[in-house]
PQR file of N, CA, C, O and H, with PARSE charges and radii, in Angstrom:
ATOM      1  N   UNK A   1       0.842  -1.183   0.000 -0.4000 1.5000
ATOM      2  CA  UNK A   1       0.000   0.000   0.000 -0.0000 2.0000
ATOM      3  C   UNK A   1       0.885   1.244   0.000  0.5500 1.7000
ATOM      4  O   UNK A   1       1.750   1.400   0.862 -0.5500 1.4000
ATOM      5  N   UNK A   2       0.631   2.249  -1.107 -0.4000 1.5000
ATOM      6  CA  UNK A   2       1.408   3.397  -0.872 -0.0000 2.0000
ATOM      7  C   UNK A   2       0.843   4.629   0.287  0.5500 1.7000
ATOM      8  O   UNK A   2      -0.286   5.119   0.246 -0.5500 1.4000
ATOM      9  H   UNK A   2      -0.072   2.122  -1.807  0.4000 1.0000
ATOM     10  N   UNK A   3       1.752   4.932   1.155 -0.4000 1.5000
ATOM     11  CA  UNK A   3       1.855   6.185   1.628 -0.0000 2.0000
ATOM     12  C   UNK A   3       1.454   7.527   1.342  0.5500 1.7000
ATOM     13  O   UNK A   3       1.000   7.706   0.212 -0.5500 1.4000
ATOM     14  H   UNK A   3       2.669   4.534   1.189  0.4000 1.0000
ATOM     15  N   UNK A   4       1.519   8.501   2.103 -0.4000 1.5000
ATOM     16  CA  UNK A   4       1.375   9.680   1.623 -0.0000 2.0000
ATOM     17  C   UNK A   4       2.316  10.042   1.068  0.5500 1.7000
ATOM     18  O   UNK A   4       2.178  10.544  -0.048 -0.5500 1.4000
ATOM     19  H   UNK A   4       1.888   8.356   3.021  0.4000 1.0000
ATOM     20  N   UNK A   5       3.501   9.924   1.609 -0.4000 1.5000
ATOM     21  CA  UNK A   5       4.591  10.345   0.563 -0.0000 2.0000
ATOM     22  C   UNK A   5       4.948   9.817  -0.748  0.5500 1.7000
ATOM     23  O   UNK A   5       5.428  10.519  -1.638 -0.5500 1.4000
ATOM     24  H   UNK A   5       3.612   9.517   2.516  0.4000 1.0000
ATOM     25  N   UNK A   6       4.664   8.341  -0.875 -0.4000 1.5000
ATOM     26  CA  UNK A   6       4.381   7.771  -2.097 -0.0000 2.0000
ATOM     27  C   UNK A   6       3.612   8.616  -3.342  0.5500 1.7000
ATOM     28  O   UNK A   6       3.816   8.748  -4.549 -0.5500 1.4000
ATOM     29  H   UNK A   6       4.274   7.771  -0.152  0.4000 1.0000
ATOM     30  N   UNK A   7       2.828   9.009  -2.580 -0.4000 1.5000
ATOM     31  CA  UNK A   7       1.378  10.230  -3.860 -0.0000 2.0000
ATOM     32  C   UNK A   7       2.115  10.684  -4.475  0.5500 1.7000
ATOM     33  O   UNK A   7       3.202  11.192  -4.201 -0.5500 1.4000
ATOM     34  H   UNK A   7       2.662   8.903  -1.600  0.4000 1.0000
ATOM     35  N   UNK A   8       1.506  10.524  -5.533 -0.4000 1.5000
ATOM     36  CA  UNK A   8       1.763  11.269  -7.060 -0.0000 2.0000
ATOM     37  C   UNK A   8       0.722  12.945  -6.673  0.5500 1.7000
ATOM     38  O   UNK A   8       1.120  13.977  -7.214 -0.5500 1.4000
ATOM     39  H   UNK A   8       0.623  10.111  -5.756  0.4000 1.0000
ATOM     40  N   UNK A   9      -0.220  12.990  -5.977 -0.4000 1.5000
ATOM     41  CA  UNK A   9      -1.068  13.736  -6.185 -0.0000 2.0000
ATOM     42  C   UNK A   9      -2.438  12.915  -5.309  0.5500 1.7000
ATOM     43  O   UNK A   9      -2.586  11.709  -5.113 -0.5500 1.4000
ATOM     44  H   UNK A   9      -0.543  12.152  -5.537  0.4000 1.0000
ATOM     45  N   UNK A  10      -3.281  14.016  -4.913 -0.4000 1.5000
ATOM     46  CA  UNK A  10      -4.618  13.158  -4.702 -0.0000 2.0000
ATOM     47  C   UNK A  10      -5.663  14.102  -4.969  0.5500 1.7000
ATOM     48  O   UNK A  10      -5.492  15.274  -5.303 -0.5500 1.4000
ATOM     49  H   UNK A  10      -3.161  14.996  -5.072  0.4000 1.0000
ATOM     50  N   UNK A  11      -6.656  13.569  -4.815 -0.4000 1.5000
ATOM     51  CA  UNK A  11      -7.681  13.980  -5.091 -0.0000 2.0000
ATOM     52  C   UNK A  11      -8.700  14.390  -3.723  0.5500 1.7000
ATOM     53  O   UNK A  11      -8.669  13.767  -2.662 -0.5500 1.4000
ATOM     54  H   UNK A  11      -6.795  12.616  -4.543  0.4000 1.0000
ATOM     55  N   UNK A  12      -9.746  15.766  -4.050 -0.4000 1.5000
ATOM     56  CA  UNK A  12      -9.671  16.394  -2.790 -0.0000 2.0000
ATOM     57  C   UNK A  12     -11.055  16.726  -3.127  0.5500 1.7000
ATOM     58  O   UNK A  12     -10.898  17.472  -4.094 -0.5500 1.4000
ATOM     59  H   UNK A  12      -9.772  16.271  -4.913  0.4000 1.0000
ATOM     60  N   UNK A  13     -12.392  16.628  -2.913 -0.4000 1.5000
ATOM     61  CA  UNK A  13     -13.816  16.969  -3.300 -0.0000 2.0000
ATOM     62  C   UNK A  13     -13.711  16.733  -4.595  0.5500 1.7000
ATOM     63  O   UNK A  13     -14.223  17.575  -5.333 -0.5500 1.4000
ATOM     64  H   UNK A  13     -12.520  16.022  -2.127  0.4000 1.0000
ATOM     65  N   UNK A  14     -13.167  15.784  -5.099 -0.4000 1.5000
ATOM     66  CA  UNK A  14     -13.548  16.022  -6.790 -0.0000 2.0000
ATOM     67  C   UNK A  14     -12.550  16.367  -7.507  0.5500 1.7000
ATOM     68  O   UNK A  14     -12.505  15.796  -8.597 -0.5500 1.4000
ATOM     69  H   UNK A  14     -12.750  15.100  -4.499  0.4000 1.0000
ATOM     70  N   UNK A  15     -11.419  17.375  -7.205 -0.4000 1.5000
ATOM     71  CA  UNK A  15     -10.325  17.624  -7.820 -0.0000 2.0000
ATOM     72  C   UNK A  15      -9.327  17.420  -7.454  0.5500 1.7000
ATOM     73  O   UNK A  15      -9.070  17.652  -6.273 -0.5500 1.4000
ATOM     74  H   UNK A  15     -11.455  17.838  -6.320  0.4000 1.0000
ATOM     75  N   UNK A  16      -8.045  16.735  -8.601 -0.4000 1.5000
ATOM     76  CA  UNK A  16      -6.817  16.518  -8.217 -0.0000 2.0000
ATOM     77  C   UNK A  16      -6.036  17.578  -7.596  0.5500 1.7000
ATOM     78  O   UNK A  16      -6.488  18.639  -8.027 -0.5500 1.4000
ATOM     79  H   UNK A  16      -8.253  16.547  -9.561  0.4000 1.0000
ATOM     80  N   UNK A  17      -4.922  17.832  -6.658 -0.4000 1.5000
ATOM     81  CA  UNK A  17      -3.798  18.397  -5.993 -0.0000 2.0000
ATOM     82  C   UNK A  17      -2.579  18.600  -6.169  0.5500 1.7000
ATOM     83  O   UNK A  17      -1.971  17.920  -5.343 -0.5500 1.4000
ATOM     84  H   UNK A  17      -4.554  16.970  -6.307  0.4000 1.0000
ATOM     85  N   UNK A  18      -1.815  19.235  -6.873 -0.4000 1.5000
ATOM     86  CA  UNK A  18      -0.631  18.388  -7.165 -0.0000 2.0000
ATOM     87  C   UNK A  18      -0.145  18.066  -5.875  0.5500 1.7000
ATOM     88  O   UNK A  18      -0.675  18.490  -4.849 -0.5500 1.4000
ATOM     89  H   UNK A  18      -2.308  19.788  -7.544  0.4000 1.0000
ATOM     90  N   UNK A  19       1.134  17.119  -5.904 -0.4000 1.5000
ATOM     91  CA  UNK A  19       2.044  16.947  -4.754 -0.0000 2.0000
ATOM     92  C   UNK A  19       2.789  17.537  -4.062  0.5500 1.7000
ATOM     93  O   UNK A  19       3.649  18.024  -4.797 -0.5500 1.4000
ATOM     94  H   UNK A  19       1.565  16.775  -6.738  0.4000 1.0000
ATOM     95  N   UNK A  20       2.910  17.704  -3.384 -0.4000 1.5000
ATOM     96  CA  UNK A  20       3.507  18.840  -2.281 -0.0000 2.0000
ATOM     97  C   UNK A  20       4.719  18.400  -2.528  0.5500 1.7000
ATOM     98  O   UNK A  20       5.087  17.241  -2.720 -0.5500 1.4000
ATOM     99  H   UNK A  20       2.211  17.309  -2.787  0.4000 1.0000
ATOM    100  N   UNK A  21       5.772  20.101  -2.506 -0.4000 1.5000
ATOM    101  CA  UNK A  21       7.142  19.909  -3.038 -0.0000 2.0000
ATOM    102  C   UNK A  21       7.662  19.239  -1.334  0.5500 1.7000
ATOM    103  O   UNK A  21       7.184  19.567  -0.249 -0.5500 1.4000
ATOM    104  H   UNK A  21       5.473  21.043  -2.350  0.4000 1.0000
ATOM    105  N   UNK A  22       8.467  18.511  -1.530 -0.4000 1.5000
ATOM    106  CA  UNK A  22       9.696  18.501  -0.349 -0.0000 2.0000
ATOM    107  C   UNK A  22      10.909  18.464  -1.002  0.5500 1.7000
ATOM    108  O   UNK A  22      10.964  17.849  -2.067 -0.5500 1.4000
ATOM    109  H   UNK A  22       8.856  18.245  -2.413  0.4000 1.0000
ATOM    110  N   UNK A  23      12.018  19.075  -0.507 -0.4000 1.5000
ATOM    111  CA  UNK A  23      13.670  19.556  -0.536 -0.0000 2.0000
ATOM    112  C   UNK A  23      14.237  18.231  -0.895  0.5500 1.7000
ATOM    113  O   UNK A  23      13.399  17.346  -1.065 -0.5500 1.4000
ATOM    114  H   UNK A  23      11.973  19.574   0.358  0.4000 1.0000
ATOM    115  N   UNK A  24      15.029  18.028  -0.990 -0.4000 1.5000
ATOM    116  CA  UNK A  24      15.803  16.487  -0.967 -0.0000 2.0000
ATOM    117  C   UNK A  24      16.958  17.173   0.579  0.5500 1.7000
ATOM    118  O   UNK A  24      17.164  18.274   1.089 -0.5500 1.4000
ATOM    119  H   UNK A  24      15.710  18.747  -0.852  0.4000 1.0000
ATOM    120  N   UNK A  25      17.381  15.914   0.783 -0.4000 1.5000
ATOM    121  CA  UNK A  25      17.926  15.766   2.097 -0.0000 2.0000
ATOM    122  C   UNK A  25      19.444  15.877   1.368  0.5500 1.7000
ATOM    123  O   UNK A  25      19.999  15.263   0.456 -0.5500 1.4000
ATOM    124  H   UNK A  25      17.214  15.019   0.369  0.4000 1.0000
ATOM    125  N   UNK A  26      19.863  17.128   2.371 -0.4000 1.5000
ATOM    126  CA  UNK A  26      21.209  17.342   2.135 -0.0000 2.0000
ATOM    127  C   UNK A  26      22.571  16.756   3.021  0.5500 1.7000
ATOM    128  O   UNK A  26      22.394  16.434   4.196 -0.5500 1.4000
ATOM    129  H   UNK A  26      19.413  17.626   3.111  0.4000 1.0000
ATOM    130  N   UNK A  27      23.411  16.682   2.636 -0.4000 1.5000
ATOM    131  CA  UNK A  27      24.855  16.144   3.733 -0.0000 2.0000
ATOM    132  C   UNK A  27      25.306  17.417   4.417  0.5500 1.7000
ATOM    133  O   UNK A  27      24.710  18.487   4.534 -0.5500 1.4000
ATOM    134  H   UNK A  27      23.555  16.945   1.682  0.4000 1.0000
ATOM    135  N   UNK A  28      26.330  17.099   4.780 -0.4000 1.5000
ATOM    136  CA  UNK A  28      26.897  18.249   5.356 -0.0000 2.0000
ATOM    137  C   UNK A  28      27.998  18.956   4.476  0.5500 1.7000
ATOM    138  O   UNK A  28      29.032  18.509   3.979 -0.5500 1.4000
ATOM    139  H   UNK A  28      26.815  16.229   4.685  0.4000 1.0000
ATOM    140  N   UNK A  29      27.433  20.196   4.451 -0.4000 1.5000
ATOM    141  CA  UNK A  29      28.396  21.176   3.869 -0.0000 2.0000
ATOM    142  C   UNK A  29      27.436  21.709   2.854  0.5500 1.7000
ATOM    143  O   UNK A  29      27.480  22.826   2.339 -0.5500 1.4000
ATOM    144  H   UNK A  29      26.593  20.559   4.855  0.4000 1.0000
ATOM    145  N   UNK A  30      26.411  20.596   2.599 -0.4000 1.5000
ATOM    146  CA  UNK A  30      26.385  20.831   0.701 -0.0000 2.0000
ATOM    147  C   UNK A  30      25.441  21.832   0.649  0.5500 1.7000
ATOM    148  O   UNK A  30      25.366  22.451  -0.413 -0.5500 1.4000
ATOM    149  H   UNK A  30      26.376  19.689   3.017  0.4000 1.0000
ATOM    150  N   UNK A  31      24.234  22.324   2.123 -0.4000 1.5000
ATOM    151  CA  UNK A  31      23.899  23.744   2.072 -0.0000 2.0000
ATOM    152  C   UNK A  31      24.542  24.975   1.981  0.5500 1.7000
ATOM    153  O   UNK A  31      23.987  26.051   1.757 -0.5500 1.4000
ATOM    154  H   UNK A  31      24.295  21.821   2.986  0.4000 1.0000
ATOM    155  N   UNK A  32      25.489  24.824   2.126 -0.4000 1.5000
ATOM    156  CA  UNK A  32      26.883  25.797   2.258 -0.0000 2.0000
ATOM    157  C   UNK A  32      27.364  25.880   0.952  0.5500 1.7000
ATOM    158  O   UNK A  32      28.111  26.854   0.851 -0.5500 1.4000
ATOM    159  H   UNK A  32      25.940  23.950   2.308  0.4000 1.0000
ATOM    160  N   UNK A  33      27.241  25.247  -0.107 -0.4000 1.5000
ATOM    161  CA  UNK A  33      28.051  25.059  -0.923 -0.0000 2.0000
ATOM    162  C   UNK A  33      27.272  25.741  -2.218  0.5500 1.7000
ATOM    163  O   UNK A  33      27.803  26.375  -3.129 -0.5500 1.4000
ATOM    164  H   UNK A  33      26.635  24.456  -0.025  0.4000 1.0000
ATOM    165  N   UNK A  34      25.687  25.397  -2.028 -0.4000 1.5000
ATOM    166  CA  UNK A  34      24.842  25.734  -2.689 -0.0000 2.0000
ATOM    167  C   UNK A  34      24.734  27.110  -2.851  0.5500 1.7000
ATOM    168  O   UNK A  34      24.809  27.844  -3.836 -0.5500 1.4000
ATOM    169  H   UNK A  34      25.255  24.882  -1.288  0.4000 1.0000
ATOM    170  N   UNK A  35      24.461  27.374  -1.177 -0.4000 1.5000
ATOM    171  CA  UNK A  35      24.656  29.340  -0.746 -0.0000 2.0000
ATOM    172  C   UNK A  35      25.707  29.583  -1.746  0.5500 1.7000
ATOM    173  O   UNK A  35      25.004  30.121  -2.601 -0.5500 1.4000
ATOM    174  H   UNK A  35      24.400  26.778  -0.377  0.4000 1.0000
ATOM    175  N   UNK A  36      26.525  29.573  -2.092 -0.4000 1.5000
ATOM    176  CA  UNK A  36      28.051  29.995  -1.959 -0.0000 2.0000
ATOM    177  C   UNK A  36      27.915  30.091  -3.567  0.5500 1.7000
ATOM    178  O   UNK A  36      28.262  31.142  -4.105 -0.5500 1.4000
ATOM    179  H   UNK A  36      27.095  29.136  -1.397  0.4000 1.0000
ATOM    180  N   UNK A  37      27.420  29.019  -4.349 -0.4000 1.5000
ATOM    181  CA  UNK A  37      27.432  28.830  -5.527 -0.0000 2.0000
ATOM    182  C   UNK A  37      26.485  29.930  -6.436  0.5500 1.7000
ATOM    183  O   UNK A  37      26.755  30.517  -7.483 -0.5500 1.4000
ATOM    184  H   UNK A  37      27.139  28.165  -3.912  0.4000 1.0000
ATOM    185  N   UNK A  38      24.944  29.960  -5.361 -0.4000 1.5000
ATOM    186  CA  UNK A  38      24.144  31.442  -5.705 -0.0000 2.0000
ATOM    187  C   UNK A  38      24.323  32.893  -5.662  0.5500 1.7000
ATOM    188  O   UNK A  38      23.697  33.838  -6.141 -0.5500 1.4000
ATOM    189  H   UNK A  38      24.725  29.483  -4.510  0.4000 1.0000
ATOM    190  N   UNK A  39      25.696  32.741  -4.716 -0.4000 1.5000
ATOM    191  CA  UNK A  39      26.039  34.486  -4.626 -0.0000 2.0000
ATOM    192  C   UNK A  39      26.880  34.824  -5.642  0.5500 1.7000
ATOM    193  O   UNK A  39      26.762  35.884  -6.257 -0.5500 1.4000
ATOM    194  H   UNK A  39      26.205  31.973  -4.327  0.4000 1.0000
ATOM    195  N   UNK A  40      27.972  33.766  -5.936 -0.4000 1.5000
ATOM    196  CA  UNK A  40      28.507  33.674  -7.091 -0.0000 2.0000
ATOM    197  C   UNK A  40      28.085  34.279  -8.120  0.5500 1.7000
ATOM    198  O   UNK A  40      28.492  35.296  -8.681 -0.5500 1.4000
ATOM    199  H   UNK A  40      28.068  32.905  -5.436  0.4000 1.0000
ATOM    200  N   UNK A  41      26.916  33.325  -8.415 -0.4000 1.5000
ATOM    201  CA  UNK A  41      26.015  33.576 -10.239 -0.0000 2.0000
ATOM    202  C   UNK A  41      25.222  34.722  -9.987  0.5500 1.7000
ATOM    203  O   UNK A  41      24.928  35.329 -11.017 -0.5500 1.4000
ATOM    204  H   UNK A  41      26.585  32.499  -7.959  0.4000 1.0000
ATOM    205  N   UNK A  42      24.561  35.455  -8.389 -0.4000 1.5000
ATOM    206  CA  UNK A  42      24.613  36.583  -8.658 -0.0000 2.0000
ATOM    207  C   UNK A  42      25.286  37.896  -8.587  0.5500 1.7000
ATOM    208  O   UNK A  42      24.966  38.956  -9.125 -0.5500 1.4000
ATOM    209  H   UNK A  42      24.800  34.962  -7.552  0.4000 1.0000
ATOM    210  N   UNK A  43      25.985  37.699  -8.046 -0.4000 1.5000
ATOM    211  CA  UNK A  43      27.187  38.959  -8.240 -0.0000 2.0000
ATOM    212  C   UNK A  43      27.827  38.848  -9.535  0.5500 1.7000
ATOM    213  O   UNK A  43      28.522  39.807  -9.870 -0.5500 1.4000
ATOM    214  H   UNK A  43      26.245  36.838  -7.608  0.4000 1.0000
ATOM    215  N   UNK A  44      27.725  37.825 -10.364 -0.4000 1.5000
ATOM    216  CA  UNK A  44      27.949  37.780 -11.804 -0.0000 2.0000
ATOM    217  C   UNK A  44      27.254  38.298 -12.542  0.5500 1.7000
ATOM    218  O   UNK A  44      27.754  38.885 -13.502 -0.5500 1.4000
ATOM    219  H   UNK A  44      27.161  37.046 -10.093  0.4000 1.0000
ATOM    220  N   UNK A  45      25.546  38.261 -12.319 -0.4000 1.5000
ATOM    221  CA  UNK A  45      24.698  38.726 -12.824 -0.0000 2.0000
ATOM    222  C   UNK A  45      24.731  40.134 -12.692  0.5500 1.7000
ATOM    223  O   UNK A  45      24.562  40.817 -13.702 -0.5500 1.4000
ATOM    224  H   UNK A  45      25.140  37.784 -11.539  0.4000 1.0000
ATOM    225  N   UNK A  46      24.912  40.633 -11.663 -0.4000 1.5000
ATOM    226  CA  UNK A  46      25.087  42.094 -11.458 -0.0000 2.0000
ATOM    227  C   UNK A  46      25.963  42.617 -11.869  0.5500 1.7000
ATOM    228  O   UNK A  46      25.869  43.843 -11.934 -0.5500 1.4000
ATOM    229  H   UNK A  46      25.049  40.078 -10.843  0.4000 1.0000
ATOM    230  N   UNK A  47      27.018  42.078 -12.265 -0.4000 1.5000
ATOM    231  CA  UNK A  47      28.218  42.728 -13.264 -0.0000 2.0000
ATOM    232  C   UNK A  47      27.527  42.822 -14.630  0.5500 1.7000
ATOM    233  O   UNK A  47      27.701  43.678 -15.498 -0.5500 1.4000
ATOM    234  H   UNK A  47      27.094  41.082 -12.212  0.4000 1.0000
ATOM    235  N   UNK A  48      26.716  41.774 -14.637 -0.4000 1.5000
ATOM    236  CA  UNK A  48      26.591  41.867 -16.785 -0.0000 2.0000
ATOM    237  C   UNK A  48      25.739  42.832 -16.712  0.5500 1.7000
ATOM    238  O   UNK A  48      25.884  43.843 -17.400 -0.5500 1.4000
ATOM    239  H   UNK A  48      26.575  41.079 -13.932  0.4000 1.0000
ATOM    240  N   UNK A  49      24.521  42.642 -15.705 -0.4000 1.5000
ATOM    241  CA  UNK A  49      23.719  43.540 -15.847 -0.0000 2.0000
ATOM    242  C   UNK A  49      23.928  45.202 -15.897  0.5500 1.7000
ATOM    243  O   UNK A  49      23.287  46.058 -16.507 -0.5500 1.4000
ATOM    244  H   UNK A  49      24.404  41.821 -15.146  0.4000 1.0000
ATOM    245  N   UNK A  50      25.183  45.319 -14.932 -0.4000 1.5000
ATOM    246  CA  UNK A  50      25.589  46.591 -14.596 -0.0000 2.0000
ATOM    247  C   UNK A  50      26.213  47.541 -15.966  0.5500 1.7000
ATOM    248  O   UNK A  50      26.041  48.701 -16.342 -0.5500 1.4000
ATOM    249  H   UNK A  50      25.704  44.624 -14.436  0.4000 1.0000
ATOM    250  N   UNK A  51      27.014  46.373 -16.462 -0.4000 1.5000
ATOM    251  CA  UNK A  51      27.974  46.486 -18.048 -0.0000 2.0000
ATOM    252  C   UNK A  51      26.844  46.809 -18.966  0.5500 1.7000
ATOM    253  O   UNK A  51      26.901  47.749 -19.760 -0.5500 1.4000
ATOM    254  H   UNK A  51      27.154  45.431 -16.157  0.4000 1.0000
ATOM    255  N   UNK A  52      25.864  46.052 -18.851 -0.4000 1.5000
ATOM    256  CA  UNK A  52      24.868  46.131 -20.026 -0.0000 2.0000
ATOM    257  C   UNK A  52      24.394  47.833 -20.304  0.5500 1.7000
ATOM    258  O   UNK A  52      24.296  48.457 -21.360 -0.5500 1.4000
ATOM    259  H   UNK A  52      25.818  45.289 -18.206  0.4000 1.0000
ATOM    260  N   UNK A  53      24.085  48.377 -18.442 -0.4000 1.5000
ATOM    261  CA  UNK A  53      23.619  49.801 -18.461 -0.0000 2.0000
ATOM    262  C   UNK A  53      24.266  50.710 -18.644  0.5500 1.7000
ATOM    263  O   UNK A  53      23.849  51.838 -18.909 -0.5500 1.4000
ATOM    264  H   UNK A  53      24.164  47.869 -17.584  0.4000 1.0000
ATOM    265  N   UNK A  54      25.683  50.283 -18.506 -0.4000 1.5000
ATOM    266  CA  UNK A  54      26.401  51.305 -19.122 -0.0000 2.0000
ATOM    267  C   UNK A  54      26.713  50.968 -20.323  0.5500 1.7000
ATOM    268  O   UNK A  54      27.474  51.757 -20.883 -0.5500 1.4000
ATOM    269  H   UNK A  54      26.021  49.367 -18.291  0.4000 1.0000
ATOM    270  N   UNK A  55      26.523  50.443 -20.666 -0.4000 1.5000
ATOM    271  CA  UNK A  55      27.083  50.283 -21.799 -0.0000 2.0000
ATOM    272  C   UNK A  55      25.633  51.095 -23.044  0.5500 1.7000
ATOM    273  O   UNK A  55      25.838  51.595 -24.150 -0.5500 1.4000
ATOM    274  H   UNK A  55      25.904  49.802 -20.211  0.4000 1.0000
ATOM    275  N   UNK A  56      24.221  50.941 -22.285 -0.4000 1.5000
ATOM    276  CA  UNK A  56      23.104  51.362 -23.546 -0.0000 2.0000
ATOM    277  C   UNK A  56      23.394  53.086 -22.937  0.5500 1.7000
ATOM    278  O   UNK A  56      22.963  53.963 -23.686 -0.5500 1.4000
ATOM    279  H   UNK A  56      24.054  50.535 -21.386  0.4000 1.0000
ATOM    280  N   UNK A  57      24.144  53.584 -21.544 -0.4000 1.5000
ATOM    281  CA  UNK A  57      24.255  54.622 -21.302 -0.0000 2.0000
ATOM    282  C   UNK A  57      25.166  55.353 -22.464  0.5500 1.7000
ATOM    283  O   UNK A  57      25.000  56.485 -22.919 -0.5500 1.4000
ATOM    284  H   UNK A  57      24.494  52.872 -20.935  0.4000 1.0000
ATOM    285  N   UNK A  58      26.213  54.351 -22.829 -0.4000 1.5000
ATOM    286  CA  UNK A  58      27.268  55.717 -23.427 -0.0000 2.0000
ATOM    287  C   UNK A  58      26.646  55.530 -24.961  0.5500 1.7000
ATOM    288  O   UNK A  58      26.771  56.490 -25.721 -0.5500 1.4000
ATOM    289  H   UNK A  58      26.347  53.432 -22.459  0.4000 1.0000
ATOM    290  N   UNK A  59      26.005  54.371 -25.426 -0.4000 1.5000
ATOM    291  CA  UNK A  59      25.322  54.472 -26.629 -0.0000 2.0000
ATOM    292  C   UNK A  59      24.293  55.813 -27.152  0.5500 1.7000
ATOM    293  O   UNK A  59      24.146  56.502 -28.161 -0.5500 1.4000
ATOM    294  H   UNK A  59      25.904  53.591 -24.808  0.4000 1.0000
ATOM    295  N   UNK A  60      23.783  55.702 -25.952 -0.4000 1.5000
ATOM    296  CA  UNK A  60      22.782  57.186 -25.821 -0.0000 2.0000
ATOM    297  C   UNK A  60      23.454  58.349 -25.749  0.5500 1.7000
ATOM    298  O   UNK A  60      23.131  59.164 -26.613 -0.5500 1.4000
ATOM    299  H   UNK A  60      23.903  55.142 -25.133  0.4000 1.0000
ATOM    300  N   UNK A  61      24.307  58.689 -24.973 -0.4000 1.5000
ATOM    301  CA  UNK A  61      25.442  59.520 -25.233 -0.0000 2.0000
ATOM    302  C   UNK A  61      26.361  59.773 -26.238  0.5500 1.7000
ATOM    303  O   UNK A  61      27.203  60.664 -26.347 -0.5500 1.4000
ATOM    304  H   UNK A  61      24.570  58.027 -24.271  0.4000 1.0000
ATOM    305  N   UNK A  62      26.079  58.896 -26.912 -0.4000 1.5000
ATOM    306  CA  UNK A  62      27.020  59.016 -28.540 -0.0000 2.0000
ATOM    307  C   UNK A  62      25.951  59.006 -29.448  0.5500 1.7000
ATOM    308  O   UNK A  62      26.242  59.447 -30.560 -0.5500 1.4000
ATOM    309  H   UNK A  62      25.395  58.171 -26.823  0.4000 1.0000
ATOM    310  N   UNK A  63      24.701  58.596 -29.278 -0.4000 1.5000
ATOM    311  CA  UNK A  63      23.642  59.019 -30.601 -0.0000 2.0000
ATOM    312  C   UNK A  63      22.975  60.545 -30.183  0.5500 1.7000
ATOM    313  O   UNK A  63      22.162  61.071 -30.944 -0.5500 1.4000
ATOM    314  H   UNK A  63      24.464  58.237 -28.375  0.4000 1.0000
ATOM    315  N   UNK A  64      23.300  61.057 -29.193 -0.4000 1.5000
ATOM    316  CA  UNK A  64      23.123  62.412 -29.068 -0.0000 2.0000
ATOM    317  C   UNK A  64      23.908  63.456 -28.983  0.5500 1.7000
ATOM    318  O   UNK A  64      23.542  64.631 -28.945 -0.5500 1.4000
ATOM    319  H   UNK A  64      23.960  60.630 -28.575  0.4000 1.0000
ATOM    320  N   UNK A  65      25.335  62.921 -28.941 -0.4000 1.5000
ATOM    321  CA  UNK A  65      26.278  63.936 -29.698 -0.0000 2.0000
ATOM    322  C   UNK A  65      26.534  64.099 -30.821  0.5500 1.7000
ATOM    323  O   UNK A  65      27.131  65.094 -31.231 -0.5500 1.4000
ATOM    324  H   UNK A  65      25.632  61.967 -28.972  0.4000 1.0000
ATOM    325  N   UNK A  66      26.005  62.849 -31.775 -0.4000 1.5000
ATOM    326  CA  UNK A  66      26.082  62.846 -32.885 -0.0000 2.0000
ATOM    327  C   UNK A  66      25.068  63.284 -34.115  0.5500 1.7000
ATOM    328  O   UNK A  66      25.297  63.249 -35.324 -0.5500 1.4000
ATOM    329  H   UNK A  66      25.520  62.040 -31.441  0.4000 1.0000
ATOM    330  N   UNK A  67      23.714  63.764 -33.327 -0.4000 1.5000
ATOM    331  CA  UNK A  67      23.507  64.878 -33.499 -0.0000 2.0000
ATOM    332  C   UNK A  67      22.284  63.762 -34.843  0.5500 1.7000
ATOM    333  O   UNK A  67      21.849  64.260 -35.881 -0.5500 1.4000
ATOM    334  H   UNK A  67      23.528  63.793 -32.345  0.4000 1.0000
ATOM    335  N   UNK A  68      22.097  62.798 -34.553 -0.4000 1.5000
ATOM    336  CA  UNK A  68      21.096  61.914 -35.671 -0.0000 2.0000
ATOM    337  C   UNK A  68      20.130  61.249 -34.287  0.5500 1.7000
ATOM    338  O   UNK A  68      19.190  60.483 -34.502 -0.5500 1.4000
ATOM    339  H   UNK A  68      22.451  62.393 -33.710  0.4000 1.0000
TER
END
């Protein structure tokens, strides 16, 4: 007989539920590692993003000195 955790989903007055998320079970460190890995990709992100604005900044600054 399956479990609740077994469920794919159930059904509740008539309509299906999806399944409730749970985390997977981590070791040690590997929350740490994860953190560590997200600040990474965003402080990366905030560089491109940052480059990107300056970068449409001096574009704008050069199609308006240039006078077109």
């Amino acid at each position: 007989m399956m479990g609740p955790e077994d469920d794919d989903g159930f059904i509740s007055q008539g309509r299906w539920a999806p399944p409730v998320y749970r985390p997977p079970e981590l070791g040690d460190g590997e929350l740490d590692l994860i953190q560590k890995r997200q600040r990474e990709r965003a402080r990366l992100m905030a560089w491109l993003l940052g480059g990107f604005v300056v970068l449409m900044f001096f574009i704008t600054i050069a199609k308006i000195g240039s006078g077109s």
